[in-house]
N, C-alpha and C positions, 0 to 999 in steps of 0.2 A: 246509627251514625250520629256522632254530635257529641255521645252520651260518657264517649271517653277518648279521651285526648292523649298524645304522646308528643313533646317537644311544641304544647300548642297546636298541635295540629289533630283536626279530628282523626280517628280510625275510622273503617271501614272493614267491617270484622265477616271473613269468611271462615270457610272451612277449610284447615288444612289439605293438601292433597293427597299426602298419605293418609287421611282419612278415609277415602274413595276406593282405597283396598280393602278395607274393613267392613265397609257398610257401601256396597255398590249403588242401591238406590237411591242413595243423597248427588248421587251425580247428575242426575234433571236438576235438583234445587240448585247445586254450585254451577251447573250452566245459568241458570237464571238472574245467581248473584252477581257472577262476573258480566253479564249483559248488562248488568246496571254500572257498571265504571266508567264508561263515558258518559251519562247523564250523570255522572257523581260528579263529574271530573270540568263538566259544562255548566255545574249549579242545575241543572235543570230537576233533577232527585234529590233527595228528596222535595216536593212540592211542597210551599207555607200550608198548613193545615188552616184550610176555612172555617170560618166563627158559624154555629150555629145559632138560631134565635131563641135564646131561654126563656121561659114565659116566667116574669117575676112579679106581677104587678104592675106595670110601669110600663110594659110592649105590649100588653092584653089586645090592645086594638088593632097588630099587625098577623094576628093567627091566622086572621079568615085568607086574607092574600096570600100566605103561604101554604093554607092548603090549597086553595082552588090553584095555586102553580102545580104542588104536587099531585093534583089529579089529573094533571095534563098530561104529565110523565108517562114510560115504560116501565119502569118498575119502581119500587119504593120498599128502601131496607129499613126495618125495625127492630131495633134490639130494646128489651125491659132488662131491668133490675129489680131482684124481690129476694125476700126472706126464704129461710129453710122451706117455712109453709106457705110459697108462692103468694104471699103479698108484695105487690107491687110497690115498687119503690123508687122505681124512676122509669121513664120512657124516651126514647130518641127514633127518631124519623130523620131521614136523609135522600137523596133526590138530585140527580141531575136537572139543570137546566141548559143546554148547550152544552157548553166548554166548564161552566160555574157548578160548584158542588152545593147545594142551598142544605140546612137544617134544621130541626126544630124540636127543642127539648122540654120536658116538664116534668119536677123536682113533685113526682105526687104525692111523700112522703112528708116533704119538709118544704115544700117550696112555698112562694109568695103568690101563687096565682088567685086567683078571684074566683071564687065559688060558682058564678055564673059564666066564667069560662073554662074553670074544669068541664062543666056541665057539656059547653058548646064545645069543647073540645071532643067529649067523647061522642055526643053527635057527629060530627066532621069527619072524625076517625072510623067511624060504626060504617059510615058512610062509601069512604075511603076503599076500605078492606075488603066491601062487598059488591063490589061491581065487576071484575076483574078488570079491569083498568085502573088506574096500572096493577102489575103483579105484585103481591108483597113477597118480599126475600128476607128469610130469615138465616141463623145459622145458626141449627138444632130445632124445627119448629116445633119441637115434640116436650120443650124448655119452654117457649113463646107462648104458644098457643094458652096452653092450659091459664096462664097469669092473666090475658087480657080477657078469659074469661071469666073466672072467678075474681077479678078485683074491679074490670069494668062492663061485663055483660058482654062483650064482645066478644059475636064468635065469625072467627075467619073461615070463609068457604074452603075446605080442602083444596080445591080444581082451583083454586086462583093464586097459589103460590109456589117461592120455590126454593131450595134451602142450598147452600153454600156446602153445608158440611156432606150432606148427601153425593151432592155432585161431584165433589172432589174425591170420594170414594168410590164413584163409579169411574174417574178418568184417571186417579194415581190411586189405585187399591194400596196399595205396598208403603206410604206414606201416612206418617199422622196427619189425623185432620182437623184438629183443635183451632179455633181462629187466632191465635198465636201465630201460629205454626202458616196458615195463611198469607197472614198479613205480612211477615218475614219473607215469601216468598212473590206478592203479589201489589202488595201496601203502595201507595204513591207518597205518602205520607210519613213523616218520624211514628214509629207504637208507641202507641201511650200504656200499656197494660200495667205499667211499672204505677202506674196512678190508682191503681184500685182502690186503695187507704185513703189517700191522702185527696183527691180529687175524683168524687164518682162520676160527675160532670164530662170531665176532659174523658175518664175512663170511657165512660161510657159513651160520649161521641166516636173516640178511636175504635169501637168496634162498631160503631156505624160504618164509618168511613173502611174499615177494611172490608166489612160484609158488598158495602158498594165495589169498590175496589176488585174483591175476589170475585164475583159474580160477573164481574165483566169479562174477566180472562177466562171461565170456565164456560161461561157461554158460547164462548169464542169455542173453547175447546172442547167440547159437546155438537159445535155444528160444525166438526171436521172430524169426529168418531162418530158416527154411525149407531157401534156395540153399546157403545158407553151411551150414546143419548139414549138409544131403546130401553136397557137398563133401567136409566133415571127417570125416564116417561115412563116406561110401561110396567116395571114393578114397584122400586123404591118409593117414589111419589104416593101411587096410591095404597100403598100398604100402609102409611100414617095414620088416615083416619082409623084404620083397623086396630092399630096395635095402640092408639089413642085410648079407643072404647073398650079393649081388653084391660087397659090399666086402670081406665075409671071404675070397669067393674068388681075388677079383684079376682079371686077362687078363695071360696070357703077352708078354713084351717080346723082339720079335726084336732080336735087340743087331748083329746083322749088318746089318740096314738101318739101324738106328740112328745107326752108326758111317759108314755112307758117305753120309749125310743130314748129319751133320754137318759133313764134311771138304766136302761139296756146297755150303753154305749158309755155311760159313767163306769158303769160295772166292768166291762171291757178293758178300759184304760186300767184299770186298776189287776187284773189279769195279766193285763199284759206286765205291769211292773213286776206281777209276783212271779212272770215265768221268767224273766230277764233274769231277778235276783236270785233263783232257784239254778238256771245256765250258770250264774256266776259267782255263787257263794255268798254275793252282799248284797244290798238294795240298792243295787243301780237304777237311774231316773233314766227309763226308755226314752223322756222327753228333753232330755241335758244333753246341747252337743258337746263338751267338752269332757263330760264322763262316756258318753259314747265314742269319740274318736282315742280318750285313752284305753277304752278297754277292745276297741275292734282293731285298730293300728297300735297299739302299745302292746297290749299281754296277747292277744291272738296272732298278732303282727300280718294281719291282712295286709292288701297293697293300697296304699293310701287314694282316696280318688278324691275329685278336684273338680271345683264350683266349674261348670259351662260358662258363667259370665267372664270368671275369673281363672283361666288357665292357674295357677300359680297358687290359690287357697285352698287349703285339704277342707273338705265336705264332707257332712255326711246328710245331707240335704235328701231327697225324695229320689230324684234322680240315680245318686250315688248309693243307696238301701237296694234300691232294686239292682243295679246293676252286679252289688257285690253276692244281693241274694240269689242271683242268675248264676254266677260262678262258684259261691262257697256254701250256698243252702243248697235249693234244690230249683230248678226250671219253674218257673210258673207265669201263667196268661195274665200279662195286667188287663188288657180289657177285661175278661171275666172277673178280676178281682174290685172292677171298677162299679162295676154289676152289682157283684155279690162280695161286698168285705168281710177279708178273711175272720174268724172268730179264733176263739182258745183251742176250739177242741180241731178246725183244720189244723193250727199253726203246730198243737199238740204231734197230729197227725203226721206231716212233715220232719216234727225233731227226731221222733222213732224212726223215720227212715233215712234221717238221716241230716235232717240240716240242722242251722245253726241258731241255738234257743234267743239270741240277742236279735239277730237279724229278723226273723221270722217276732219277737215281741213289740218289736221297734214298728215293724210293718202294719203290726196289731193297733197299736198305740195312736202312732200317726193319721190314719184311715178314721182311728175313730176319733180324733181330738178335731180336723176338718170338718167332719161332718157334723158334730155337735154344735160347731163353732159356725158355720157356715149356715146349717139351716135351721137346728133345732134348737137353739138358746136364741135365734130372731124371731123364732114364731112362735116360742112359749108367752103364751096370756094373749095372743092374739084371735080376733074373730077370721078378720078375712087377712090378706095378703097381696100384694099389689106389684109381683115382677116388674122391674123395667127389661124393655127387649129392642137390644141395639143390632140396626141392619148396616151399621158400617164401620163396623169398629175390627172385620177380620178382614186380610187381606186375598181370600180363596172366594169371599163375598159370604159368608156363612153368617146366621144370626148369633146374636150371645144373648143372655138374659143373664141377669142379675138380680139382687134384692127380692129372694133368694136366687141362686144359678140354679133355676130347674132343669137345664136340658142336661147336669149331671147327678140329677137324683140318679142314686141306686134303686135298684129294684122293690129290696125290701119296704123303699121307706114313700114308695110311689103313694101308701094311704095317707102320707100326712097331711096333704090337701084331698080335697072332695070338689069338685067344679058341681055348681048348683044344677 
């Protein structure tokens, strides 16, 4: 709101309503948006965003009274700033008092503060974090945590916090939960996120202030779900410290199967071109969509299929190989093929009886250019390996892992890690 005007006058940007036939679950968030036009409408929303206390040199001597307030509190949200390699780069603390939003920042990167109250700073903080009074609220502590330890020895008790992002995944599974995406729906305040650049400061207060912000409505909304708080109490929360110390520890990378899995699946791709061009007389690129839609819809005159996102754009995307390979090759199991990637001498096996040498090379091609690209060019020359593994990122509540996705290793290639 503010951020764009029409005749002088601010907008107040919702969601279309024909949107709500498209994407049903955006309809809890436009009830929430339209809840806010008479506080739009009354001045009272957006609320002026309160100044935090920056440590620059010059307010050194007002720390200690800001935090002995915030250790009076209920809870106290913290968000850092840090490098690719989790050096810390900025901190912010925020804090009800009353009705007042109080805060407190330090530029630990570049800022002006005084060496002997960094110091007392991270005493006070050390202090703070480990008492469970108040709670700390993060959002993503699995982001947090690790920077306040390796940049200032401080480590947060698991059992005395509690995280935004989690919780909004246990009470709107079906929703993104990015603190963007939050603060749009819960924020008292103008977002700042638009300042990341250009002001890490403002930036980084406004996701204080939404993390405050959001936690207050989902606390709300946790002690009138029952399912959802048990959820968030009794598995999500304490699965963190677990899946914390799985990442610190890694799984050992056997680079000897790594390296002949490679040289394997290299070999494959290139299989598969010679049986495409062998189907088709020339050296068609299994990996070109534009020589594959000419040659599967043009000279075969298959029936054209069409991106899911995009009713209306001809594909020949993943979706679209299998579906035509169901109809104009031969039937085949993709779980099992998810399993076990098809090779030459299957896909061979299928042309003979009958299907179609493009489709079945394509299929070839693809399976193997993923998997090269996904696991086995990020873990060549490595010793260990360090998944991340996210518990709110599906909405059925299922885990994902990432860096690499191990929970779709294929079978074959289960040896390329070794767990110690």
């Amino acid at each position: 709101l503010g951020s764009e005007r029409l005749h002088d006058r601010p907008v107040y940007a919702v969601l279309h309503l024909a949107d709500l036939y498209r994407d049903r679950k955006m309809t809890s968030v436009s009830r929430l948006d339209w809840k806010k036009v008479p506080a739009v409408l009354n001045g009272s929303w957006p609320q002026p965003v309160p100044q935090p206390l920056v440590l620059d040199g010059t307010n050194d001597d007002h720390m200690e009274d800001y935090f002995d307030e915030a250790s009076r509190t209920d809870y106290l949200a913290l968000d850092t700033e840090f490098t690719p390699d989790n050096l810390l780069t900025l901190i912010g603390l925020g804090w009800r008092a009353g009705t007042e939003t109080h805060g407190l920042q330090l530029n630990w990167l570049h800022g002006n503060a005084t060496t002997r109250t960094r110091r007392r700073f991270i005493q006070r903080l050390r202090d703070v974090v480990s008492r469970g009074q108040p709670r700390i609220v993060f959002h993503n502590a699995l982001a947090d945590i690790p920077v306040l330890r390796e940049s200032l020895s401080i480590v947060v008790p698991w059992e005395y916090i509690d995280d935004t992002m989690l919780a909004d995944a246990c009470l709107w599974p079906e929703l993104p939960h990015d603190l963007g995406f939050l603060a749009s729906r819960y924020s008292k305040h103008t977002k700042l996120k638009h300042l990341a650049k250009e002001d890490q400061l403002a930036y980084n207060w406004g996701d204080v202030l939404a993390t405050l912000d959001s936690w207050e409505a989902l606390k709300a909304g946790l002690a009138t779900d029952c399912g959802a708080s048990s959820d968030y109490r009794g598995q999500r929360l304490p699965l963190l410290p677990i899946i914390q110390e799985a990442h610190d520890h890694g799984i050992q990378v056997n680079q000897q199967r790594v390296e002949a899995a490679l040289q394997e699946y290299r070999s494959r791709c290139d299989e598969a071109a010679r049986l495409t061009a062998a189907w088709c007389g020339w050296p068609i690129n299994p990996g070109s969509e534009q020589q594959l839609k000419a040659w599967l819809y043009g000279v075969d005159g298959l029936p054209p299929q069409t991106n899911r996102a995009s009713k209306s754009k001809v594909s020949v995307d993943d979706d679209a190989i299998a579906a035509l390979r169901q109809r104009y090759s031969l039937p085949f199991d993709p779980d099992d093929e998810e399993r076990h990637p098809p090779t030459v001498d299957t896909a061979m096996d299928r042309v003979l009886a009958g299907g179609h040498g493009v489709l079945e090379g394509r299929a070839i091609y693809a399976r193997s250019k993923q998997l090269t690209a996904h696991y086995l060019e990020p873990l060549a020359g490595r010793a260990r390996v360090y998944p991340r593994t996210a518990i709110h990122t599906q909405a059925n509540g299922r885990w994902s892992t990432t860096e690499p996705p191990l929970a779709q290793l294929p079978e074959s290639l289960r040896d390329i890690i070794q767990p110690d």
